[in-house]
Structure formats: C-alpha cells, structure tokens
SEZADO-278537 format. One record per residue: residue in one letter; x, y, z of N, C-alpha, C, O, CB in turn; chain. Coordinates in Angstrom, 1 decimal, always signed. Atoms other than C-alpha are relative to their C-alpha. Glycine has a CB too. Example, Ala and Ser with C-alpha at 12.3 -4.5 7.8 and 13.67 -1.06 7.14 Angstrom:
2
{pt "a"; {+0.9; -1.2; +0.0}; {+12.3; -4.5; +7.8}; {+0.9; +1.2; +0.0}; {+1.9; +1.2; +0.7}; {-1.0; +0.0; +1.2}; "A"}
{pt "s"; {-0.9; -1.1; +0.0}; {+13.7; -1.1; +7.1}; {-0.8; +1.1; +0.8}; {-0.3; +2.2; +0.9}; {+0.4; +0.5; -1.4}; "A"}
END
This chain:
87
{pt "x"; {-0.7; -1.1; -0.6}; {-20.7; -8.4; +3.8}; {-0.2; -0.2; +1.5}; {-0.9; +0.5; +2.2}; {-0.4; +1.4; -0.5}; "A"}
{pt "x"; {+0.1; -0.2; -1.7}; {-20.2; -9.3; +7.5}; {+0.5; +1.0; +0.5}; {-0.2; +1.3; +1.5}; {+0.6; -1.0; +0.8}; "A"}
{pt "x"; {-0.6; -0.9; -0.8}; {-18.0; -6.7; +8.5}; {-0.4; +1.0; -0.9}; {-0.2; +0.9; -2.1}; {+1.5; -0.2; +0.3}; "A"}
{pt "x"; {+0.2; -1.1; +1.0}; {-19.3; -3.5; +7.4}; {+0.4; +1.8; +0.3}; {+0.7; +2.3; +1.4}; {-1.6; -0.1; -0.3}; "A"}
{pt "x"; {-0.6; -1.4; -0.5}; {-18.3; +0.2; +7.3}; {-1.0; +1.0; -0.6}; {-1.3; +1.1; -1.8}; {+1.6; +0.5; -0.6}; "A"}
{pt "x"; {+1.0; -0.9; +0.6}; {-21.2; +3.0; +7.6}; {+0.8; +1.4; -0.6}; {+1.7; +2.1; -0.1}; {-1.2; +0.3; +1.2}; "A"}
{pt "x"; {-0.6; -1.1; +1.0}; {-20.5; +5.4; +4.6}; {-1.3; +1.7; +0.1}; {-2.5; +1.5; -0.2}; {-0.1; -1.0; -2.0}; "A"}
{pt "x"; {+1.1; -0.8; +0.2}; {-22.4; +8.8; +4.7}; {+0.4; +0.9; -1.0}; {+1.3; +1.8; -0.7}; {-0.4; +0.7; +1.1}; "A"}
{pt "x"; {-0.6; -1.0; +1.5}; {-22.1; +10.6; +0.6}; {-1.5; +0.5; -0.2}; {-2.7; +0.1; +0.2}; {+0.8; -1.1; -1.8}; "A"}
{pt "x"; {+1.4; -0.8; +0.6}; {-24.4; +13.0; -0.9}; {+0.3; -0.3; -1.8}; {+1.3; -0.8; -2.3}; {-0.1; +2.3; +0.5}; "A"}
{pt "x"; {+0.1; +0.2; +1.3}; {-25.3; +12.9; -4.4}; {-1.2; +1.2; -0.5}; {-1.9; +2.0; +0.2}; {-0.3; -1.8; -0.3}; "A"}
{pt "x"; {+1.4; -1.5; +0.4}; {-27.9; +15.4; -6.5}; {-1.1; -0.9; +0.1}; {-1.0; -2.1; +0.4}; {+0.0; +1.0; -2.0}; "A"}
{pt "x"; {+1.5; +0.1; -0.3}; {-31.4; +14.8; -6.3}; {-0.1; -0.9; -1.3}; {-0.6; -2.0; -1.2}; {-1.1; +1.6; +0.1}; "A"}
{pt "x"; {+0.6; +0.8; +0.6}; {-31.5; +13.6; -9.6}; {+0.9; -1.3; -0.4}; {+0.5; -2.1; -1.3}; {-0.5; +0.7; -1.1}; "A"}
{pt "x"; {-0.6; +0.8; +0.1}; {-28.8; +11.2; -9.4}; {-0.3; -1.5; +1.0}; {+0.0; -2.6; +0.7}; {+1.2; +0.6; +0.1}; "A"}
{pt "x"; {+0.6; +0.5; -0.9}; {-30.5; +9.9; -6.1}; {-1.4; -1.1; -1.2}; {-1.6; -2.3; -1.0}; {-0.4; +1.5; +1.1}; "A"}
{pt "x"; {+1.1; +0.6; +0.3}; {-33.9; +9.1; -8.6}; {-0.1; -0.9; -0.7}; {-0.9; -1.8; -1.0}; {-0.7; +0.5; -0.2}; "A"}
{pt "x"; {+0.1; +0.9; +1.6}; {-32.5; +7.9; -11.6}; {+0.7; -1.4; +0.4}; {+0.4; -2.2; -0.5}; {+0.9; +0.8; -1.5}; "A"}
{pt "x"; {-0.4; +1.0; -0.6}; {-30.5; +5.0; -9.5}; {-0.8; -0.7; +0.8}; {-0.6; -1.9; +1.0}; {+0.9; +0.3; +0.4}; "A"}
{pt "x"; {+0.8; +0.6; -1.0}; {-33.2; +4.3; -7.0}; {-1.2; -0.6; -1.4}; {-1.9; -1.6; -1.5}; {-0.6; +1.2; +1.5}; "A"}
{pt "x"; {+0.9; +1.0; +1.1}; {-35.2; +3.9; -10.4}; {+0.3; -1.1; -0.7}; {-0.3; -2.0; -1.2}; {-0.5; +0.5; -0.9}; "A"}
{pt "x"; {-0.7; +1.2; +0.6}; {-32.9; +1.9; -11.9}; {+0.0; -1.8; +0.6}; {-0.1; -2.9; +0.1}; {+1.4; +0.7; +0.1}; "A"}
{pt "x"; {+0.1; +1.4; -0.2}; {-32.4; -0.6; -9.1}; {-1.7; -1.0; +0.2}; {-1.9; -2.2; +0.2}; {+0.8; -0.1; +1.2}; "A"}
{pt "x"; {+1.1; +1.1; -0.3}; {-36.1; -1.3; -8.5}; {-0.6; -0.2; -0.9}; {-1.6; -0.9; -0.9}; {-1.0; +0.1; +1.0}; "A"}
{pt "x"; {+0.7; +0.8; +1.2}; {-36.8; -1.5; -12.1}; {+0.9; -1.6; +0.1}; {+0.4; -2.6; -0.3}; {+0.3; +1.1; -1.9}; "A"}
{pt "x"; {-1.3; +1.3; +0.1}; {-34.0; -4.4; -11.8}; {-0.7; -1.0; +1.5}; {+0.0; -1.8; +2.1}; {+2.4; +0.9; +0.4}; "A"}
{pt "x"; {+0.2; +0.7; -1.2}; {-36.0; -6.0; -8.8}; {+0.0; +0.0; +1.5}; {-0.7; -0.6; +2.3}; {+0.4; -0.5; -0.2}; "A"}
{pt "x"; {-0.2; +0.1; -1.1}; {-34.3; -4.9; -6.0}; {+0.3; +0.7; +1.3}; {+0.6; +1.9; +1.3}; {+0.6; -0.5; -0.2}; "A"}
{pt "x"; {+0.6; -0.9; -0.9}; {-34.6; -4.3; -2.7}; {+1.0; +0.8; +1.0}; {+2.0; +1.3; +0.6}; {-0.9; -0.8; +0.8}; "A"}
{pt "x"; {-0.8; -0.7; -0.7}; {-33.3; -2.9; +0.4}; {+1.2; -0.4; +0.0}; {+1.3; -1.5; -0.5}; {-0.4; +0.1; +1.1}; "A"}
{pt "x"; {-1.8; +0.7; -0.3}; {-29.3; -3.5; +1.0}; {+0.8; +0.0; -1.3}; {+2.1; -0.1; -1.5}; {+0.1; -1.8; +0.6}; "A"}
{pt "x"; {-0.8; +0.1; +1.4}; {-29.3; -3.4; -2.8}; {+1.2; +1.0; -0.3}; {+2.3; +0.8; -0.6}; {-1.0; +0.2; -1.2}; "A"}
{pt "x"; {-1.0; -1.4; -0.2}; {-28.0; +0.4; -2.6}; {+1.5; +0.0; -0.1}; {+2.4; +0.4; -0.9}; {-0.3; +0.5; +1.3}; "A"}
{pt "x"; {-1.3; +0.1; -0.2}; {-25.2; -0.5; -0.8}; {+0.8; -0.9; -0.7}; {+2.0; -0.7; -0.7}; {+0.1; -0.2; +1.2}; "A"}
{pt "x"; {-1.1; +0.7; +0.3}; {-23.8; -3.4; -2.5}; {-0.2; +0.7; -1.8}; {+0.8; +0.5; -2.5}; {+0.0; -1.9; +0.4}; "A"}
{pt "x"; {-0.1; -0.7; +0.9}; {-24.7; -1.4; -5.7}; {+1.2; +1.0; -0.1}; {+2.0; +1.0; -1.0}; {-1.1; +0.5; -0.2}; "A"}
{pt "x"; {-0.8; -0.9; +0.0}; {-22.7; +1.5; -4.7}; {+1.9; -0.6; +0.4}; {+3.0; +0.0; +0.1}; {-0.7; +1.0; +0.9}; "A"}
{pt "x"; {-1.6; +0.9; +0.0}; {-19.4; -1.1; -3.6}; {+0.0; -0.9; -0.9}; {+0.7; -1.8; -0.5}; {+0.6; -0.8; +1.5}; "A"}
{pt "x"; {-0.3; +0.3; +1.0}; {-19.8; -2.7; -6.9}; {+0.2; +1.0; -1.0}; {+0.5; +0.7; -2.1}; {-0.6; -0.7; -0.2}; "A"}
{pt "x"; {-0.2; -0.7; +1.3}; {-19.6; +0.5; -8.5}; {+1.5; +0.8; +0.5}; {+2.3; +1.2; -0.4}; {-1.5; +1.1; -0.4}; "A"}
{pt "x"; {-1.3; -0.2; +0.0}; {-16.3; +1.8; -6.6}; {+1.1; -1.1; -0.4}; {+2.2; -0.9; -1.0}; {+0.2; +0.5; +1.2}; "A"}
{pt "x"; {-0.8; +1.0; +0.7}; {-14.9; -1.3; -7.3}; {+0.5; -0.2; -1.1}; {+1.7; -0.5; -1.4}; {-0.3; -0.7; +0.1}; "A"}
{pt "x"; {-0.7; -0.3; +1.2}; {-14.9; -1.1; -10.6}; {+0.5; +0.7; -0.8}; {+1.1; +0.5; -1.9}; {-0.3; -0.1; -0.5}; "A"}
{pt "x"; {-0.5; -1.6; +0.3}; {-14.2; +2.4; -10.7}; {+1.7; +0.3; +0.7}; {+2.5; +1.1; +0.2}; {-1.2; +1.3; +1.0}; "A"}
{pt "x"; {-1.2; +0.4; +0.1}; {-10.9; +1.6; -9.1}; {+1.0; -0.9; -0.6}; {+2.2; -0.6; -0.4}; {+0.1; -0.1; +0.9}; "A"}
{pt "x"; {+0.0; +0.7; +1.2}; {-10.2; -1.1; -11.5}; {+0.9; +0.8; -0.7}; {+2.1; +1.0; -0.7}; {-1.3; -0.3; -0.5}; "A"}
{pt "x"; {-0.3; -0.7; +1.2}; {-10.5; +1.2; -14.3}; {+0.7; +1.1; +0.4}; {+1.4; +1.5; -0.6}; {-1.2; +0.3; -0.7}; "A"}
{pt "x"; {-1.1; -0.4; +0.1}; {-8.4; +3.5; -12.8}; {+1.4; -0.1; +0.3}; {+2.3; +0.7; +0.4}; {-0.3; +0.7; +0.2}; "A"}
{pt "x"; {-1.2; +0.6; -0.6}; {-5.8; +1.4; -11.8}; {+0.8; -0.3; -1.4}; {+2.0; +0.1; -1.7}; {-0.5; -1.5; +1.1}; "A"}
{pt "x"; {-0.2; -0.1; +1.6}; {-5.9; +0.4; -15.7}; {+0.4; +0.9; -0.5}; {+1.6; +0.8; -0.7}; {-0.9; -0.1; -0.8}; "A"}
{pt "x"; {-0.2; -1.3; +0.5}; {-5.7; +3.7; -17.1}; {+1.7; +0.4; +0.5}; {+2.7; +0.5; -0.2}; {-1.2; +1.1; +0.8}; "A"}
{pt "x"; {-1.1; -0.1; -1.0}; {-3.0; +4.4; -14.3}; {+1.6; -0.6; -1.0}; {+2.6; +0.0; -1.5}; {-0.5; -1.2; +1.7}; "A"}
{pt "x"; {-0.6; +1.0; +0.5}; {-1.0; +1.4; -15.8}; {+0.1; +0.4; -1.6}; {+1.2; +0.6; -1.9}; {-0.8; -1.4; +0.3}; "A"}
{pt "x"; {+0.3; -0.2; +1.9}; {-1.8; +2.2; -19.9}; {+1.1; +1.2; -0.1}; {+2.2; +0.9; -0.6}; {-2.0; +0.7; -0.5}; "A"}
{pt "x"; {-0.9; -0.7; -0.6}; {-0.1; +5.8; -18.8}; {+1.4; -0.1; +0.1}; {+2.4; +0.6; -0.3}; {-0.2; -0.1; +0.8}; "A"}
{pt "x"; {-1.6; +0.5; -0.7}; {+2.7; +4.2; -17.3}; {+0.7; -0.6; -1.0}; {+1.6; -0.1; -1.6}; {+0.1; -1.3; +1.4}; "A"}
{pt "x"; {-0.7; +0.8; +2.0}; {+3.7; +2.1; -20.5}; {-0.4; +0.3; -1.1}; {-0.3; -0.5; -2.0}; {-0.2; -1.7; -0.4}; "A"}
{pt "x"; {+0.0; -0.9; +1.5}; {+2.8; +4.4; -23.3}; {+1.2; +0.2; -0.4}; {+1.1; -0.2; -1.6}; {-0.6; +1.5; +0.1}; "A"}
{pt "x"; {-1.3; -0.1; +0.4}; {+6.3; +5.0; -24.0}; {+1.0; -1.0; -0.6}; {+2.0; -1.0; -1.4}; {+0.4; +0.5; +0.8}; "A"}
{pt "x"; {-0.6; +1.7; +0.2}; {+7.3; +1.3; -24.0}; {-0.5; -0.7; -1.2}; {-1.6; -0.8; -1.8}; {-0.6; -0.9; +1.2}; "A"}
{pt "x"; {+0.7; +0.1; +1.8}; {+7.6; -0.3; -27.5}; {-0.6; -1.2; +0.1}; {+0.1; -2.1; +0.5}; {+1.2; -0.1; -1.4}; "A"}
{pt "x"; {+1.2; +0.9; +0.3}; {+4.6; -2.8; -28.1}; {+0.8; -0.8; +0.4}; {+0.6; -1.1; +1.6}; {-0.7; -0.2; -1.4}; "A"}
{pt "x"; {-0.6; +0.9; +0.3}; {+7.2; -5.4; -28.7}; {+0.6; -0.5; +1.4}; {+0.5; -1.7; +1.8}; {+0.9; +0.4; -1.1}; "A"}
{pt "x"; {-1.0; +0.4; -1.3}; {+9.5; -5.1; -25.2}; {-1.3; -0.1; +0.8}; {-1.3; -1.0; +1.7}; {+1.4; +1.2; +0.7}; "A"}
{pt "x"; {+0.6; +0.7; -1.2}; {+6.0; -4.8; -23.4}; {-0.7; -1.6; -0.1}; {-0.9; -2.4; +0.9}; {-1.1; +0.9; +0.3}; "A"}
{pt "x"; {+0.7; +1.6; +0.1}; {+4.4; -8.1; -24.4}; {+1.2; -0.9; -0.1}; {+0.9; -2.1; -0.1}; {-1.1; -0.4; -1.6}; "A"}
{pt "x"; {-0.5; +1.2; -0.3}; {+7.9; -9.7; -24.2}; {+0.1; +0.1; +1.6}; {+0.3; -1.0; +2.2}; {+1.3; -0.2; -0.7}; "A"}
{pt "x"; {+0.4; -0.4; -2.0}; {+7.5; -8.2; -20.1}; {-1.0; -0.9; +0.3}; {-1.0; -1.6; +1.3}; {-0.8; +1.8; +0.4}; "A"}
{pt "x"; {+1.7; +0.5; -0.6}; {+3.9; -9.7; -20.1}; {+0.1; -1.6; -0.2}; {-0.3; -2.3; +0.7}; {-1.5; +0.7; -1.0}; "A"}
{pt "x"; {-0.4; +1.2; +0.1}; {+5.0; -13.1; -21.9}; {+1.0; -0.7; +0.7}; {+1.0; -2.0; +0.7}; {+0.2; -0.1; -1.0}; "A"}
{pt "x"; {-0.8; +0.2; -1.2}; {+8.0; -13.2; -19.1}; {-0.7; -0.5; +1.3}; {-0.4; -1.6; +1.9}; {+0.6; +1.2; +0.3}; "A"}
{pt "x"; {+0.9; -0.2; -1.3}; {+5.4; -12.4; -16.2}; {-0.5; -1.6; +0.2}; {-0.3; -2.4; +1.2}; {-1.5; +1.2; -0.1}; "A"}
{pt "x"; {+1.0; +1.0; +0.4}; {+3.1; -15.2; -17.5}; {+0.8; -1.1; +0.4}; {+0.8; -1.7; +1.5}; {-0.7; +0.0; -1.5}; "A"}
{pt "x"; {-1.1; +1.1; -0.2}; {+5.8; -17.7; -17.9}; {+0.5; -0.4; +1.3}; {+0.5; -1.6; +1.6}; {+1.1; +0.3; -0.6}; "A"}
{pt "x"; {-0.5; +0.3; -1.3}; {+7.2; -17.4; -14.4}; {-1.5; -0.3; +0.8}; {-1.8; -1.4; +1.1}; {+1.0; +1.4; +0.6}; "A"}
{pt "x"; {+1.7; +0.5; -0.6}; {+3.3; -17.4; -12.7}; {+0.1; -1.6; -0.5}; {+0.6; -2.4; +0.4}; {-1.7; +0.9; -0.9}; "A"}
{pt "x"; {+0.3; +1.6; -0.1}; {+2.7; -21.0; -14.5}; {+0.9; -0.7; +0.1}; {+0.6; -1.8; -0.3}; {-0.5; -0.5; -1.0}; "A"}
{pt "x"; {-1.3; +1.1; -0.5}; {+6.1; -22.6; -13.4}; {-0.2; +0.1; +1.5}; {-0.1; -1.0; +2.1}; {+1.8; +0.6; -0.5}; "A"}
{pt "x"; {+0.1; +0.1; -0.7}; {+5.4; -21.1; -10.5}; {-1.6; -0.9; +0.8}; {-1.6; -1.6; +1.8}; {+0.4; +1.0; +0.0}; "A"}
{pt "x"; {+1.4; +0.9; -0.2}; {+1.7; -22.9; -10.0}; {+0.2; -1.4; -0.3}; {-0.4; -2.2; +0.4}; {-1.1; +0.5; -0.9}; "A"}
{pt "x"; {-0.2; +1.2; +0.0}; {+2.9; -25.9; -11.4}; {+0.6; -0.6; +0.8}; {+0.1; -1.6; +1.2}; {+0.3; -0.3; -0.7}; "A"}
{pt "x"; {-0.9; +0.6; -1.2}; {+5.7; -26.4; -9.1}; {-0.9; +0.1; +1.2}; {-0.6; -0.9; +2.0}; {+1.5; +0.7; +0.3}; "A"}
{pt "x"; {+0.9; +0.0; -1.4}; {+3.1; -25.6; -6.0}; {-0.8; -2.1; -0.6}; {-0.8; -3.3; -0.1}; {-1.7; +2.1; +0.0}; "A"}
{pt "x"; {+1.4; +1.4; +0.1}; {+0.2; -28.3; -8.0}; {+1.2; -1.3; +0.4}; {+0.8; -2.1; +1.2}; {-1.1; -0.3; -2.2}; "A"}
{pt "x"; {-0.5; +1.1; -0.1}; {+3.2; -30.8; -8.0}; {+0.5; -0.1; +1.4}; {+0.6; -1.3; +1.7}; {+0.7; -0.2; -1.0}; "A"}
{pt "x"; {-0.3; +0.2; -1.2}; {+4.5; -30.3; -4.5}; {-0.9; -0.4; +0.9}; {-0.7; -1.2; +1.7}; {+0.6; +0.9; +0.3}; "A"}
{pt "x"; {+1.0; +0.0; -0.7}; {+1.0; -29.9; -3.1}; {-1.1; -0.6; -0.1}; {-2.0; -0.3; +0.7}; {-0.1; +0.8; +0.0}; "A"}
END
C-alpha cells in the first residue's frame, strides 16, 4: 500500500479484543490491523455487490439467465483471442 488514506472508526470494546486477539494468535504484527480491516471491506463489498446482482435477476428464468452468461462468456473469449492473436 504506497498510497494510503488515514481512516478514523470506532468499534465496541469487545470487538476491538476479540480481533486484536485474533490477529496475534495468527502471528501478526503491527500494519496487520490495517490491511486486515481493507481485506475485510473488500470482501464485504464483493458480497454485497453479489447479493445486489442475485436481487436484480431473481425474476429472470434460470434458462434466459445462463443463456445471458453463456453470451457474455462467448464474446470475452473471442474477444481475448483476437487481442492474443493480434498481440
């Protein structure tokens, strides 16, 4: 992380102990914190980006979405191939 952005969050007391126990049962040390806590929004936007998405095509019948996703797919590896062969 070269470029960094200072964050100031509170949390409860015992959410503070049971994570600071967590990471130095796991070894680790100072700076861990922080990339602990931007590996854990990270994946917490992820999963709600998923969710978000799941949501969004609940209504959509099984069948038309996986022929959407077998479309997507198809065009991506024509498109990558024609780059690997140009490039």
């Amino acid at each position: 992380m070269a470029d960094t952005v200072r964050w100031t969050i509170s949390v409860s007391p015992e959410t503070d102990l049971s994570l600071r126990g967590f990471l130095g049962a796991q070894g680790m040390k100072k700076g861990d914190l922080s990339k602990f806590v931007e590996d854990a929004v990270r994946w917490r936007m992820l999963d709600r980006t998923v969710q978000m998405v799941k949501a969004r095509n609940q209504d959509i019948a099984t069948d038309a979405l996986e022929t959407m996703i077998d479309e997507a797919v198809r065009a991506v590896r024509a498109e990558r191939k024609a780059t690997a062969q140009n490039g």
